[in-house]
C-alpha positions as CSV (number, residue, x, y, z in Angstrom):
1,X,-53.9,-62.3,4.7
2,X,-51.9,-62.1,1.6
3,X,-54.5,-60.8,-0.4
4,X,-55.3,-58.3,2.3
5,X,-51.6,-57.0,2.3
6,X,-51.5,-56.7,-1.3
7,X,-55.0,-54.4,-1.7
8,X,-53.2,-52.3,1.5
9,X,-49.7,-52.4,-0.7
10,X,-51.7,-51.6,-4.0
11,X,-53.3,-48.6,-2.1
12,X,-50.7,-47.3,-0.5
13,X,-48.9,-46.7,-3.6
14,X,-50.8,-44.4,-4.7
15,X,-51.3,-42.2,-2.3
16,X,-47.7,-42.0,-1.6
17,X,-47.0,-40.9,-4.9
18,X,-49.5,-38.1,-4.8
19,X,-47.8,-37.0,-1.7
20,X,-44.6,-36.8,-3.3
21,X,-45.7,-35.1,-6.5
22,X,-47.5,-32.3,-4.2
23,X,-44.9,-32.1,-1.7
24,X,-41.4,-32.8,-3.8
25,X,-42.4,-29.4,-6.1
26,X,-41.8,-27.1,-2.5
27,X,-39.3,-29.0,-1.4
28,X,-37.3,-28.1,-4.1
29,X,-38.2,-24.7,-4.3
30,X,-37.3,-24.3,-0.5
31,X,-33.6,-26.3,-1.5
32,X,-33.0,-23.1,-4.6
33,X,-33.8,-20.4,-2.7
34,X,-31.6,-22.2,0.7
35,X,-29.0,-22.3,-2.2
36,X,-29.0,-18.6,-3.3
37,X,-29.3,-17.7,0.7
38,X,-25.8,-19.4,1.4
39,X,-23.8,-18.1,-2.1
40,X,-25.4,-14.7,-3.3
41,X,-22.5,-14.3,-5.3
42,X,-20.7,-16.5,-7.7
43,X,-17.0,-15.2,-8.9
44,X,-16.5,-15.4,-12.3
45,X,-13.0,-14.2,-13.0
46,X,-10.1,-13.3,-10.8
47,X,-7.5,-10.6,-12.9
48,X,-4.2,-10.2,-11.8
49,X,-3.1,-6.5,-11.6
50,X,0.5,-7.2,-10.1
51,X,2.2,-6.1,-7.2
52,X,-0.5,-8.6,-4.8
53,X,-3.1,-6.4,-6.4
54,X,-6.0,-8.5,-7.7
55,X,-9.7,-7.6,-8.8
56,X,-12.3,-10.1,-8.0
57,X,-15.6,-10.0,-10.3
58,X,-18.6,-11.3,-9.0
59,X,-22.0,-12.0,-10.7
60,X,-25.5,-13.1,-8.7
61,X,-26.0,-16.7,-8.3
62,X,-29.6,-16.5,-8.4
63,X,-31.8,-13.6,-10.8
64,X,-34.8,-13.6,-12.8
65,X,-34.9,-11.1,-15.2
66,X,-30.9,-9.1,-15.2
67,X,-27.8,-10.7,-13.5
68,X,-26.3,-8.3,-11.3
69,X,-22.1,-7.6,-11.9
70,X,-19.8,-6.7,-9.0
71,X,-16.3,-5.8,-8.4
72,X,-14.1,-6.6,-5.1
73,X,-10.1,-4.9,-5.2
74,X,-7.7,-6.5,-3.1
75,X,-4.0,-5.3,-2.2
76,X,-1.8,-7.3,-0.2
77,X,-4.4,-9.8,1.0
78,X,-6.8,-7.1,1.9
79,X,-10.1,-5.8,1.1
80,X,-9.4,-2.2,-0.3
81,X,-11.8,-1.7,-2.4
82,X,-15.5,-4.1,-1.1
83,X,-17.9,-5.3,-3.3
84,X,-19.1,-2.9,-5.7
85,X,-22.4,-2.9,-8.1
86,X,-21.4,-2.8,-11.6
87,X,-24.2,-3.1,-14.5
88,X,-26.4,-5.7,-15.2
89,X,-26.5,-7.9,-17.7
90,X,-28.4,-11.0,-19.3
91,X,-26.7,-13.9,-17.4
92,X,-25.6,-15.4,-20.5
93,X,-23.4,-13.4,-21.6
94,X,-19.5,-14.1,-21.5
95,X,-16.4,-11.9,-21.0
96,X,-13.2,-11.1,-22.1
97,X,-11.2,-9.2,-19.1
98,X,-8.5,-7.2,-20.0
99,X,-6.1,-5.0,-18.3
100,X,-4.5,-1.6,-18.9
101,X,-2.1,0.1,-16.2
102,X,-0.7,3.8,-15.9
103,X,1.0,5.6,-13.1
104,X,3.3,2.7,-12.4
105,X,0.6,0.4,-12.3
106,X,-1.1,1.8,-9.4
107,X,-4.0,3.4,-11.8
108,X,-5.6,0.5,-13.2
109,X,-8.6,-0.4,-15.6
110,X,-10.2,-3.8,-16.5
111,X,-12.6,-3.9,-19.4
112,X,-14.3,-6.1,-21.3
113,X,-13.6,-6.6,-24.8
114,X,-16.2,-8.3,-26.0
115,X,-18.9,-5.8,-26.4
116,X,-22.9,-6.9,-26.0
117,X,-25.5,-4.0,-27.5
118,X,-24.8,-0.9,-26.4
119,X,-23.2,-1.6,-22.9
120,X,-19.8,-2.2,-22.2
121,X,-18.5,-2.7,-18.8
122,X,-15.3,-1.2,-17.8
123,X,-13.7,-1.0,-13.8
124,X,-11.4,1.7,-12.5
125,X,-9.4,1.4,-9.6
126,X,-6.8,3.9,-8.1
127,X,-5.0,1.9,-5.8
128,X,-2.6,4.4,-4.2
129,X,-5.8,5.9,-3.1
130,X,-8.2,3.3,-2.9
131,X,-10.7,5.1,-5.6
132,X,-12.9,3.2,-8.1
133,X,-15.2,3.6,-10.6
134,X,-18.3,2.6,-10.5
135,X,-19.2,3.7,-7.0
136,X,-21.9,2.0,-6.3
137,X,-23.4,5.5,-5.1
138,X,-26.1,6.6,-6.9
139,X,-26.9,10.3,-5.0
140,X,-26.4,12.9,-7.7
141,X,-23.7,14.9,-6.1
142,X,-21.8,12.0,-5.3
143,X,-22.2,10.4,-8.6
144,X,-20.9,13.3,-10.8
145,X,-18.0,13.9,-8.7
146,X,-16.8,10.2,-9.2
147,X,-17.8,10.5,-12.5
148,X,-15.6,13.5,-12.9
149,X,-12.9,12.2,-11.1
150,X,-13.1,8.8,-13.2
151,X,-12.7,10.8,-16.2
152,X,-9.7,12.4,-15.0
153,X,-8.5,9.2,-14.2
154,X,-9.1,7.3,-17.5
155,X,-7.3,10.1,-19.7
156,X,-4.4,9.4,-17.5
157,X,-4.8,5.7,-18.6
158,X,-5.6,7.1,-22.6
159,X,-2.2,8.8,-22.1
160,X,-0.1,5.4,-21.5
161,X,-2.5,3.2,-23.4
162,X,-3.5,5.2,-26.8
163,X,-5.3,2.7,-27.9
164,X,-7.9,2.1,-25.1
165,X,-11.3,2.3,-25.8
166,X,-13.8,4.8,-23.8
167,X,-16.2,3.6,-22.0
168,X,-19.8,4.6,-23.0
169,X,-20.3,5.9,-19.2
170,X,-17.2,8.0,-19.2
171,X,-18.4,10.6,-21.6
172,X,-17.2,13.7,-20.9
């Protein structure tokens, strides 16, 4: 009886442990993509732009290859501005946010001062009336009037803050 239980025990291990090494693998799987279902976005910096004006910068939780970058504007507890596509970038890299204000800090810009490559990443929000830059709109009509219009509205930032750099996108 003994011996019988212990040829049963010295079986049974085993097996169990190939069922666990073939099922464990999709379980797991099936727990990271649960996990990037219930947060698609992870914040990763909040910046203060006074007057219960704050931007909210989000990055995906969960990418392969590029890790998208998205803005959110808020103004007195509220949404003006929802979440916006940005750029992309390598999901490794860090940033330094910084702010510059003009038009009695209702035209406002947060860029990143640490430069990677040839990108730079730079957000532009009018929040007298609720305009920002990127868009997210990618039609080409659409697209070169914000473009133009973001422009318009970073010389008026160049004119208070001399010293600003230009954003690679905002070309004229």
């Amino acid at each position: 009886m003994k011996l019988r239980r212990a040829v049963l025990i010295a079986l049974a291990i085993p097996v169990i442990g190939l069922a666990c090494w073939i099922v464990l693998p999709f379980c797991m799987g099936a727990a990271l993509f649960l996990s990037c279902d219930l947060q698609r976005y992870t914040e990763i910096a909040k910046v203060d732009a006074d007057n219960e004006r704050f931007i909210i910068i989000y990055a995906d939780s969960c990418w392969e290859i590029n890790r998208g970058i998205y803005y959110e504007a808020h103004e007195a507890g509220n949404v003006v501005i929802p979440r916006t596509f940005v750029d992309w970038f390598n999901g490794i890299e860090e940033f330094t946010f910084k702010i510059a204000y003009a038009n009695d800090r209702s035209l406002v810009e947060i860029y990143d001062s640490t430069v990677y490559y040839d990108r730079d990443l730079s957000i532009i929000i009018n929040f007298e009336t609720h305009e920002s830059w990127p868009t997210g709109q990618w039609s080409d009509k659409k697209s070169i009037e914000a473009k133009q219009k973001a422009i318009l509205f970073f010389e008026q930032l160049r004119q208070e803050n001399p010293d600003l750099p230009r954003p690679v996108n905002l070309t004229p």
